[in-house]
NUPA-655233 format. One record per residue (C-alpha): z, x negated, y; residue in three letters. Coordinates in Angstrom, 1 decimal. Last residue first. Layout:
REM residues N
((Z,X,Y),ALA)
...
This chain:
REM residues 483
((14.6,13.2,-5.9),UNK)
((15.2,15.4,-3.4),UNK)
((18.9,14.0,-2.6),UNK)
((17.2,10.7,-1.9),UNK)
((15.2,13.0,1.1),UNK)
((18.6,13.3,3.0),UNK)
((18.0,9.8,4.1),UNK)
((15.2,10.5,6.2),UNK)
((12.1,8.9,6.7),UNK)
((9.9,8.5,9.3),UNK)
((8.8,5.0,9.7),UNK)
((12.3,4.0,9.2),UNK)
((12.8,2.8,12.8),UNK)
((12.6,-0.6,12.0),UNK)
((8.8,0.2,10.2),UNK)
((8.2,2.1,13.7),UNK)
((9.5,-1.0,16.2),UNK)
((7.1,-3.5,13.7),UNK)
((3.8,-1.0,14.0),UNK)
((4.4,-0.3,17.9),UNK)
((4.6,-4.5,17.8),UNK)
((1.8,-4.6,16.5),UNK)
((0.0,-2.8,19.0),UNK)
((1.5,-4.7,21.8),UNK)
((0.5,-7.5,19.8),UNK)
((-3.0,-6.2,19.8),UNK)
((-3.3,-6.1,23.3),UNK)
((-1.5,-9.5,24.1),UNK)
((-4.2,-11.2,22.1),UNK)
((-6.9,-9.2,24.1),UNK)
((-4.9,-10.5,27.7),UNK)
((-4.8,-14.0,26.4),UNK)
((-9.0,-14.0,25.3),UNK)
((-9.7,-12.8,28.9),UNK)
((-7.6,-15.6,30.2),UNK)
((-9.2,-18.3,28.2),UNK)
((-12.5,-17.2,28.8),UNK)
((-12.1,-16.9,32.6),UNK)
((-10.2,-19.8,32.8),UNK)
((-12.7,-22.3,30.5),UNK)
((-15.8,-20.5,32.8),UNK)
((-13.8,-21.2,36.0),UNK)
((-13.2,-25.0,34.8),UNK)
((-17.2,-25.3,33.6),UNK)
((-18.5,-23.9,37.1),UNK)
((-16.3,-26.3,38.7),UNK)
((-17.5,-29.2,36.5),UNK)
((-21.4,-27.9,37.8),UNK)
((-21.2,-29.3,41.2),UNK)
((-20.5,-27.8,44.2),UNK)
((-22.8,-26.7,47.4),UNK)
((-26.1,-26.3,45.4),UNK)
((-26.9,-23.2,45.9),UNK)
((-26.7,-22.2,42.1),UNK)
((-23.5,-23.9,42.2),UNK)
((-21.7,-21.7,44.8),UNK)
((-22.8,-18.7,43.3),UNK)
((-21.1,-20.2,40.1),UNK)
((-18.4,-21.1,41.5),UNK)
((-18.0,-17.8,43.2),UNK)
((-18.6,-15.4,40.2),UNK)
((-16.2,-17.6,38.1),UNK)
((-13.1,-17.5,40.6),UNK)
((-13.8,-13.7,41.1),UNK)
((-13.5,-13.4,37.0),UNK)
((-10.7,-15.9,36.9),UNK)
((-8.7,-13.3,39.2),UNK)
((-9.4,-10.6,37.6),UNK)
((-8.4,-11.7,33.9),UNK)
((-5.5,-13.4,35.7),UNK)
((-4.3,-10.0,37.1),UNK)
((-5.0,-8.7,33.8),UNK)
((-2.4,-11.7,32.2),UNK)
((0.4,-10.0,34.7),UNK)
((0.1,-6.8,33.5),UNK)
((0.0,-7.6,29.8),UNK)
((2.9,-9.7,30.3),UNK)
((4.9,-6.6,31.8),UNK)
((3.5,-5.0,29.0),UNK)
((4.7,-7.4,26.6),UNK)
((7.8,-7.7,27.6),UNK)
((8.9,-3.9,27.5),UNK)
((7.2,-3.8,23.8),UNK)
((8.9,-7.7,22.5),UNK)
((12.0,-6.1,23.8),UNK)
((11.7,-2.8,21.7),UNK)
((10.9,-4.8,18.9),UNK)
((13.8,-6.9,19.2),UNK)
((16.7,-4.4,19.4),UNK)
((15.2,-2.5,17.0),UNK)
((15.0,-5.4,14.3),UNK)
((18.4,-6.3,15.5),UNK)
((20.3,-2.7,15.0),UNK)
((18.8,-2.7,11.2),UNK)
((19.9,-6.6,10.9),UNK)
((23.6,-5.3,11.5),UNK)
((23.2,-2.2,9.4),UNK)
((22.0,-4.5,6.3),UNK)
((24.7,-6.8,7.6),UNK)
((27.6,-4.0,6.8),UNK)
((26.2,-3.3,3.5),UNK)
((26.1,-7.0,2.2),UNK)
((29.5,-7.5,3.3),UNK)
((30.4,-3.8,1.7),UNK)
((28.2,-4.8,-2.0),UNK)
((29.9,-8.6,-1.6),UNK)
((33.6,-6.5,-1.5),UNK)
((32.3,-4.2,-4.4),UNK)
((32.0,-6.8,-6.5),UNK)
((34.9,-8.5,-6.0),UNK)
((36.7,-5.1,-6.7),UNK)
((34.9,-5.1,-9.9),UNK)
((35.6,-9.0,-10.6),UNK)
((39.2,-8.5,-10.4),UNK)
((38.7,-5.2,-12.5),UNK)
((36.8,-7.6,-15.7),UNK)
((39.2,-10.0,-15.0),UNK)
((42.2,-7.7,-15.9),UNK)
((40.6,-6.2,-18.7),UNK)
((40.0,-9.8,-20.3),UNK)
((43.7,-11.1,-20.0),UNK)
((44.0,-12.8,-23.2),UNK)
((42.7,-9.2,-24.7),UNK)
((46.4,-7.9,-26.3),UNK)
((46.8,-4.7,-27.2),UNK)
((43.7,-2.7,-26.6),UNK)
((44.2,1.3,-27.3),UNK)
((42.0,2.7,-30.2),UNK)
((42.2,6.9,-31.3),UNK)
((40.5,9.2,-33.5),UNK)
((40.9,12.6,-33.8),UNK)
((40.4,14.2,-37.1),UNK)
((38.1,15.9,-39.9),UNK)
((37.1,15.1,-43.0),UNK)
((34.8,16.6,-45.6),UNK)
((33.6,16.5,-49.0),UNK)
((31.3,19.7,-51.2),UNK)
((30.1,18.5,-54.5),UNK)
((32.8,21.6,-56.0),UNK)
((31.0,23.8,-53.7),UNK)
((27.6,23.4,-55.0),UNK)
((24.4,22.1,-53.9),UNK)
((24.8,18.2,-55.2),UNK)
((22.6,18.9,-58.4),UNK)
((20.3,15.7,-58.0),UNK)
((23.0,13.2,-60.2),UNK)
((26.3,11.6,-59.8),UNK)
((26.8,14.0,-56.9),UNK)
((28.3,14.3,-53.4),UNK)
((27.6,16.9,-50.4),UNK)
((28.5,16.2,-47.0),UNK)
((30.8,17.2,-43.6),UNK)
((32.2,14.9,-41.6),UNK)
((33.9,14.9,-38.4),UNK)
((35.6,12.8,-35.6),UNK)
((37.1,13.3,-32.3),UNK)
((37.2,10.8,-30.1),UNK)
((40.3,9.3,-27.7),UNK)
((39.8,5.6,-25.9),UNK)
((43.1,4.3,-25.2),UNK)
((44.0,2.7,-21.6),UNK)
((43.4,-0.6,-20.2),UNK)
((39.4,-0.6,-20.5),UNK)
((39.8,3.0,-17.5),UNK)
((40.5,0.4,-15.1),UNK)
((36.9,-1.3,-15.3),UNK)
((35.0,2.1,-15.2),UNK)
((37.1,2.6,-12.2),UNK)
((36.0,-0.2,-10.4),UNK)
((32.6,0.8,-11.4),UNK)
((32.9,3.6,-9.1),UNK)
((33.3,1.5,-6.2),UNK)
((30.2,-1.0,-6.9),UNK)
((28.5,2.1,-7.2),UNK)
((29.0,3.3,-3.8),UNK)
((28.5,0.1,-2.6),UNK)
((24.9,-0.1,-4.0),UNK)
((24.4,3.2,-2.6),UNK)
((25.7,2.2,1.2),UNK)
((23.0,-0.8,0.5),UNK)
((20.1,1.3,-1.1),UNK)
((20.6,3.5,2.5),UNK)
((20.9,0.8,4.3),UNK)
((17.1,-0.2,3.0),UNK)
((16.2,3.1,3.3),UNK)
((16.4,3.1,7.7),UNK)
((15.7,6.4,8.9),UNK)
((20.0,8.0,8.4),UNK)
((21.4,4.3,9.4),UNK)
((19.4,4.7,12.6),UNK)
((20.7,8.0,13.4),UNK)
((23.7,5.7,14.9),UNK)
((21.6,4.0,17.1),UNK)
((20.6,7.3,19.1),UNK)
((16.9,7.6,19.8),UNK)
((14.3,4.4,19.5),UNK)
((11.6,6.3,21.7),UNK)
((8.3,6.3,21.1),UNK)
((4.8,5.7,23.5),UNK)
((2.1,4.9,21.7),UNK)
((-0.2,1.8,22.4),UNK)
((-3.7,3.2,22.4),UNK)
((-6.2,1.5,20.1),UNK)
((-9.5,0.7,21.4),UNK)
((-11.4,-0.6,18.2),UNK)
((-13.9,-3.8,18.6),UNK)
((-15.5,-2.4,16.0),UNK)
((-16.8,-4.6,12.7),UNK)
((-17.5,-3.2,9.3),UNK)
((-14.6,-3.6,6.6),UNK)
((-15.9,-4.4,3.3),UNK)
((-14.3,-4.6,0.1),UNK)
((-15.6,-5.9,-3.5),UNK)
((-15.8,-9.5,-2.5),UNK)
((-11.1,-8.9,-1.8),UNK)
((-10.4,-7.7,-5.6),UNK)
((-8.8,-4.3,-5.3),UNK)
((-5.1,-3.4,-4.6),UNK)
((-4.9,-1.8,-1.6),UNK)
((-3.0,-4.6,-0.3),UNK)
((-4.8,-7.2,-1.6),UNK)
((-8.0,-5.8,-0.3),UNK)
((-5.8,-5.9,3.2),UNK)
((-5.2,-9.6,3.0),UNK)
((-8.7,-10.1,2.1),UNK)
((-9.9,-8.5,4.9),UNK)
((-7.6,-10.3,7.5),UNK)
((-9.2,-13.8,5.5),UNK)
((-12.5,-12.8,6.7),UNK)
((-11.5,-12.6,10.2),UNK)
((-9.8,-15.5,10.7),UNK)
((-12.8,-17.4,9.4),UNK)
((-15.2,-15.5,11.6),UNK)
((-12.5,-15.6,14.3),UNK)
((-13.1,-19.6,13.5),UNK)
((-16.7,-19.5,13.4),UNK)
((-16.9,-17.4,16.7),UNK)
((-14.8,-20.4,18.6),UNK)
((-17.1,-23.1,17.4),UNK)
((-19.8,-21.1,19.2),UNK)
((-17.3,-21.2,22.2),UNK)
((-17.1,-24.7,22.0),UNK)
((-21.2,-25.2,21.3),UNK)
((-21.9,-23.2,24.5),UNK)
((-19.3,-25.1,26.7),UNK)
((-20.4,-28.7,25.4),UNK)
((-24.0,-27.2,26.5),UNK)
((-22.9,-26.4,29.6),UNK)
((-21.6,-29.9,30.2),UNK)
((-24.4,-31.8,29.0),UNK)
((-26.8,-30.0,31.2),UNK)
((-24.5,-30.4,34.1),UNK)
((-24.3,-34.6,33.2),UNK)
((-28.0,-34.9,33.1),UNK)
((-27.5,-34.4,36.7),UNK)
((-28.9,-31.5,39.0),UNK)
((-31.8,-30.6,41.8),UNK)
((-34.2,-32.5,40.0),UNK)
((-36.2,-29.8,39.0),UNK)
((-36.2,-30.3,35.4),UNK)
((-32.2,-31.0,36.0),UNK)
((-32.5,-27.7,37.6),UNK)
((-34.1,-26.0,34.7),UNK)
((-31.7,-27.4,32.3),UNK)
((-29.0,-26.0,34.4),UNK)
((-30.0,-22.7,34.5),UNK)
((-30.5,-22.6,30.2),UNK)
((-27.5,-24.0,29.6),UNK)
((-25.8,-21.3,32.1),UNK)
((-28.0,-18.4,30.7),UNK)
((-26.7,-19.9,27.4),UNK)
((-23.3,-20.0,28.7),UNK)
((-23.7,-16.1,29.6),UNK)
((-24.9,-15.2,25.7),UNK)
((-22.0,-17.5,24.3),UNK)
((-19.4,-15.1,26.4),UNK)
((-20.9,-12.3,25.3),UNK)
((-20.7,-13.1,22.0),UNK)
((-17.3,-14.3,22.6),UNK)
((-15.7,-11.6,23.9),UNK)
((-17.2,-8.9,20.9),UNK)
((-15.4,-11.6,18.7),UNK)
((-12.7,-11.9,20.1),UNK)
((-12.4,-7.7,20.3),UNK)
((-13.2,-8.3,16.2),UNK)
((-10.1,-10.4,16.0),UNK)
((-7.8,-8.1,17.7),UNK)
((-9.3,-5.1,15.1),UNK)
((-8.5,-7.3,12.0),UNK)
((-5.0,-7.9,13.7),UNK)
((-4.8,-4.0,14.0),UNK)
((-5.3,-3.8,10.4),UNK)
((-3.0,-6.5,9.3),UNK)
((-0.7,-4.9,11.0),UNK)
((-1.4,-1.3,9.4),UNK)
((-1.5,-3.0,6.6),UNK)
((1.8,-4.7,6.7),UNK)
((3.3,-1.3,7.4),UNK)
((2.0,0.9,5.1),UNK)
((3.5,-2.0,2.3),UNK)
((7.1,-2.3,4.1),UNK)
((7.3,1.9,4.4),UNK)
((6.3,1.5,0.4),UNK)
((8.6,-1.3,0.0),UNK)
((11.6,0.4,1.5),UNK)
((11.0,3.3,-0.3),UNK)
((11.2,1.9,-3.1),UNK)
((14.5,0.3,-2.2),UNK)
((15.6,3.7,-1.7),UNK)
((14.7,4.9,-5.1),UNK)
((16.4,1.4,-6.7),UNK)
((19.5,2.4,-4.5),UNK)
((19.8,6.2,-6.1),UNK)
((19.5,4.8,-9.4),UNK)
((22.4,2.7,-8.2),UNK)
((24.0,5.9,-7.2),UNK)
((23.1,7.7,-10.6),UNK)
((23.9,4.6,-12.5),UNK)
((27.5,4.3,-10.9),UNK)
((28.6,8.5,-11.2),UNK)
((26.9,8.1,-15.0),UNK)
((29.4,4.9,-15.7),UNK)
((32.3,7.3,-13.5),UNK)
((31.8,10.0,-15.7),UNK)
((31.9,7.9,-19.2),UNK)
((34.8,6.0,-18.1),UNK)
((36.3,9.4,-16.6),UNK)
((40.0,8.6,-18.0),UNK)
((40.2,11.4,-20.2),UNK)
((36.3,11.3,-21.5),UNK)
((36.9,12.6,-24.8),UNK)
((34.3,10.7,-27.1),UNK)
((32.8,13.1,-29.5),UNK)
((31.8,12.3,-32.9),UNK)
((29.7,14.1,-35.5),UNK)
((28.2,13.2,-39.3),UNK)
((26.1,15.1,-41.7),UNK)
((26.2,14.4,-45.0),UNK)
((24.2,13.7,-48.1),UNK)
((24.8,12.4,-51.7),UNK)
((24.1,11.0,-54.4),UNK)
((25.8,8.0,-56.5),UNK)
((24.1,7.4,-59.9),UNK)
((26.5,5.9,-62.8),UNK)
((26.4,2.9,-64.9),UNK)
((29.1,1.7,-66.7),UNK)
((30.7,4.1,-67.4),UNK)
((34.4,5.2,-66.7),UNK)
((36.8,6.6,-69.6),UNK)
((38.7,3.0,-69.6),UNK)
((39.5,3.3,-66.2),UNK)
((39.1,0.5,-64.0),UNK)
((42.0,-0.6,-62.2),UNK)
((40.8,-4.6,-61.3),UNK)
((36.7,-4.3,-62.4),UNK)
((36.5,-5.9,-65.6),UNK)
((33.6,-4.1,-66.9),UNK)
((32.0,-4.9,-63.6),UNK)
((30.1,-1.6,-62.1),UNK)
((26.6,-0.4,-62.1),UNK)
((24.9,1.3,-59.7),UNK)
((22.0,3.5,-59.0),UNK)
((21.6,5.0,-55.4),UNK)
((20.1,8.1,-53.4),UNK)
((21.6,8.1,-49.9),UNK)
((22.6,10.2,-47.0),UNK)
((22.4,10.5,-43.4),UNK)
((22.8,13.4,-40.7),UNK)
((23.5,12.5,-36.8),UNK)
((25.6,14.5,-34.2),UNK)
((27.0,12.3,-31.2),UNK)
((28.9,14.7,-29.0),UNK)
((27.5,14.7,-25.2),UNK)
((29.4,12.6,-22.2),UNK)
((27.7,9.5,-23.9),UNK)
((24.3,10.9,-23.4),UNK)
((24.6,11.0,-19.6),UNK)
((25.4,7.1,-19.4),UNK)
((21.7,6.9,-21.3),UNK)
((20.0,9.5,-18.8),UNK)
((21.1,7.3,-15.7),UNK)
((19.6,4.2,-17.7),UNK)
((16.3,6.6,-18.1),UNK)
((16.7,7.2,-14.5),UNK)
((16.8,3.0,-13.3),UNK)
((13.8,2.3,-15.5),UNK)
((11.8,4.8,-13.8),UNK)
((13.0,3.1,-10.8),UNK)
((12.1,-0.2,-11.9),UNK)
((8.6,1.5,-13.0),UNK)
((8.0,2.4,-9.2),UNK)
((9.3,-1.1,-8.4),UNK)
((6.2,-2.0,-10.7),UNK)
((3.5,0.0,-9.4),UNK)
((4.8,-1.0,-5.6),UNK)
((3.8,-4.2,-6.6),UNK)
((0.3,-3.6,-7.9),UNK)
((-1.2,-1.8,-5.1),UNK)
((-3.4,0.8,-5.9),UNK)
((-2.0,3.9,-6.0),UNK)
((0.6,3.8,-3.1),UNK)
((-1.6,1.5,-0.8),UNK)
((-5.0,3.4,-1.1),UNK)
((-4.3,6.2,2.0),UNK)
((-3.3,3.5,3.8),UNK)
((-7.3,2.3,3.9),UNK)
((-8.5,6.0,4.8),UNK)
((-5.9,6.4,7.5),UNK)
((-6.8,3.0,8.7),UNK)
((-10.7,3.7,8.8),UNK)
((-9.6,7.2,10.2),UNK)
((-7.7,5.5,13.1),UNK)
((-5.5,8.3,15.3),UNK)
((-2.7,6.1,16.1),UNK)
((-0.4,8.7,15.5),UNK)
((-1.6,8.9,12.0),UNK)
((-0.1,6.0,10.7),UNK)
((3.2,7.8,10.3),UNK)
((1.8,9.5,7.5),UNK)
((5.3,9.8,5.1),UNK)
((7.2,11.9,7.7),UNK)
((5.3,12.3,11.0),UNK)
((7.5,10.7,13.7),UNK)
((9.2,13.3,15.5),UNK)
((12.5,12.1,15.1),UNK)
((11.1,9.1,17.2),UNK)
((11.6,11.0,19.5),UNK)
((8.1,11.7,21.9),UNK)
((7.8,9.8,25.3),UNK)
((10.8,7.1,26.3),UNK)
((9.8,4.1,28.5),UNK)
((11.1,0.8,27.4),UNK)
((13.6,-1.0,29.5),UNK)
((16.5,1.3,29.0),UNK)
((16.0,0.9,25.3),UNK)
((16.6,-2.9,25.4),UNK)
((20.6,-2.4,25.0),UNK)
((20.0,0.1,22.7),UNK)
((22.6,3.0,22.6),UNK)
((26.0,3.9,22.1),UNK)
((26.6,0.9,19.7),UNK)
((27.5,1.1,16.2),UNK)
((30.6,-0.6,14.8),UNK)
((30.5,-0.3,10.8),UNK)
((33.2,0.9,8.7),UNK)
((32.1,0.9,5.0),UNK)
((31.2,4.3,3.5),UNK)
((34.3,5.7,2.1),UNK)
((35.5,6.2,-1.8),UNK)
((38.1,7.1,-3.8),UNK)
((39.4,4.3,-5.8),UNK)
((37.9,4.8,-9.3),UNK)
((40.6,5.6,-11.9),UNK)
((39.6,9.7,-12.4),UNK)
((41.5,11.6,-15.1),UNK)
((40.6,14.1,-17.2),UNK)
((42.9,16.9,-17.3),UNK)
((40.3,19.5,-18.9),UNK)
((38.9,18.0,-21.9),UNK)
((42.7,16.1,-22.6),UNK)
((44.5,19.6,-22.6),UNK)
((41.8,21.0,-25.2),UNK)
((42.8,18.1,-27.6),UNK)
((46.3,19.0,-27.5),UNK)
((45.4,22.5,-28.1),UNK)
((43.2,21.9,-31.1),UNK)
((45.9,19.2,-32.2),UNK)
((48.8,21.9,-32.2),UNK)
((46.8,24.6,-33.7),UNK)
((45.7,22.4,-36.7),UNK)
((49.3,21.2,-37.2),UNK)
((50.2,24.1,-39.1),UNK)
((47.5,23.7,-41.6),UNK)
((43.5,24.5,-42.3),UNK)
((40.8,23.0,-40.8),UNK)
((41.5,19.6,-43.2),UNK)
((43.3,16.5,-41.0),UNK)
((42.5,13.3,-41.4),UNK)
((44.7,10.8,-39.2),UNK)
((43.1,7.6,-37.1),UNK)
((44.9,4.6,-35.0),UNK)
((42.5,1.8,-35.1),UNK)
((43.9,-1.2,-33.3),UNK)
């Protein structure tokens, strides 16, 4: 239904409908339930924090560079590639370009719609046209230009509450971005420090093929000797070709660690190279700080509280389908049967608010709110195990950090111990008081343990990397408002 009166500038009702009209401008009404942040339960503190040391807040992380605190320039130079090279974090940045210039679109409709037309055209009409004049022509030109404006009055915040949604979910898609980026830095820092674990094995095991070849090489010249078995020889050099085996696979593991990271910064994984150094990294000390800061560093609850938020307003988008949409309407033109349309008499226009109200939809509006508020109930569920997970990933890293030091302890112990063993077994060989198998178990123990307590190393390390990226990796909530 298309409820519409013309109306010239002049007339007794033209102060009546410009002061009606100016009464709908400024009493707009608002149909979106007014909002709150789901309810969440957030504990006092971490039940694992009490077993991890505390050092520097995490507060104090630095903002963006995070990496830095492990003090790596061949890391800082690699992260340093992530943002501008890496394909995936190119498109969610054009998602959230994409996410503004919808923002900019819901903007446009709070705006009057000014356009100009007009037309140049030759017709002829039926000589039996129904009410034809006889004085008419038969052809005749029809000229004219115009210039046309509407403006939607927004009285039931449709249009305010469609920008209010894109401007939160806009606000989600920038979070989500973030997300990736902190997810991105992160799984190259990890894959980093993996690289680094692997080159410590590697360091290990050259040494360790270098002593079983002086144990090859002793037990060969005691078989010549006849003072050992054919079987010691063999056994040595079963422990030489095993740990040889062993370089090829950290070779292996090594190489695809590269690639990972090429992918990462974006470049084709022959044209990097990473030389080898068995890297020291210190474990860092942080502290977890209050849970409920958490849902201030974490983005991803921050693109879930925003995706509620929108899920809210679009509620009232929904309810504002059951009342009448108001415009105002104008024209203003010039008309002519020929090219001299630049006079008054030429001059047409029309001027008057326009109104349509939905009757009868088959209950369309209705379903369209139902599933609005359904909407924002998955948007709240989703929100409240986004915090959930938040609390678990802390929870878990700060665990895996207490427990692995205690483990890390305990496998140095072993690293000692097998170390002694091996010393004694083989001074004990070389006089000829045991036979080479015991020299072959205390070598399999000592390598075995040494390799343990370098594993545990850089999962300690990783595990600073994993507690950090739970943490937020330094970001703040408050910087959405920036953008």
């Amino acid at each position: 239904m298309n409820l519409r009166k013309d109306r010239g500038f002049g007339g007794a009702g033209a102060p009546r409908t410009t002061l009606f009209l100016l009464c709908l401008l400024v009493s707009g009404c608002d149909l979106a339930p007014k909002y709150h942040a789901p309810v969440t339960a957030i504990p006092v503190s971490y039940t694992e924090a009490a077993q991890w040391q505390r050092a520097a807040p995490a507060d104090d992380l630095p903002r963006g560079d995070w990496w830095s605190i492990y003090n790596d320039t061949v890391l800082d130079g690699l992260e340093a590639r992530v943002e501008s090279g890496n394909p995936g974090f190119a498109a969610e940045a054009a998602v959230l370009d994409q996410s503004r210039a919808l923002v900019a679109q819901a903007q446009a409709g709070l705006l009057p719609n000014i356009g100009i037309g007009g037309h140049i055209t030759t017709n002829r009409q039926s000589a039996r046209r129904p009410l034809r004049s006889a004085n008419q022509p038969n052809q005749f030109m029809d000229n004219a230009i115009d210039t046309q404006a509407t403006y939607e009055i927004d009285f039931w915040d449709k249009i305010a509450n469609a920008v209010k949604a894109g401007k939160a979910s806009a606000s989600a898609t920038a979070a989500d971005l973030e997300t990736l980026r902190l997810s991105l830095h992160a799984e190259l820092a990890t894959d980093y420090f993996t690289l680094r674990g692997l080159d410590a094995q590697a360091a290990l095991l050259a040494r360790t093929v270098d002593a079983y070849q002086q144990a090859l090489t002793l037990t060969q010249n005691r078989f010549a000797g006849k003072i050992a078995s054919g079987l010691d020889v063999a056994r040595a050099a079963t422990q030489l070709d095993d740990a040889r085996a062993q370089q090829s696979d950290i070779t292996a593991r090594r190489a695809l660690s590269v690639h990972a990271i090429a992918l990462l910064v974006g470049v084709p994984p022959a044209s990097l190279a990473i030389a080898p150094a068995p890297v020291q990294v210190k474990v860092p000390q942080l502290d977890a700080g209050a849970p409920a800061s958490l849902l201030q560093r974490r983005p991803d609850v921050a693109s879930a509280e925003r995706l509620v938020a929108a899920a809210n307003v679009e509620i009232g988008v929904t309810r504002a389908a059951f009342y009448p949409n108001i415009s105002l309407n104008a024209v203003l033109g010039l008309q002519d049967t020929g090219f001299n349309m630049f006079n008054l008499p030429d001059s047409f226009w029309t001027v008057g608010p326009g109104l349509t109200l939905p009757l009868f939809e088959g209950g369309l509006r209705t379903a369209e709110v139902e599933a609005a508020k359904a909407a924002y109930r998955q948007a709240a569920a989703a929100y409240k195990e986004t915090v959930l997970g938040a609390f678990g990933d802390v929870e878990d890293q700060l665990a895996l950090l207490h427990w692995l030091g205690e483990e890390q302890a305990q496998e140095n112990a072993a690293v000692a111990d097998a170390s002694k063993t091996l010393t004694m077994a083989m001074a004990l060989y070389k006089d000829g008081a045991t036979n080479f198998l015991d020299v072959v178990t205390a070598q399999t123990a000592e390598l075995q343990a040494e390799r343990n307590a370098l594993d545990i190393k850089t999962r300690r390390v990783v595990a600073t990397v994993a507690l950090i990226r739970a943490l937020g990796g330094g970001w703040q909530r408050t910087e959405l408002a920036a953008r």
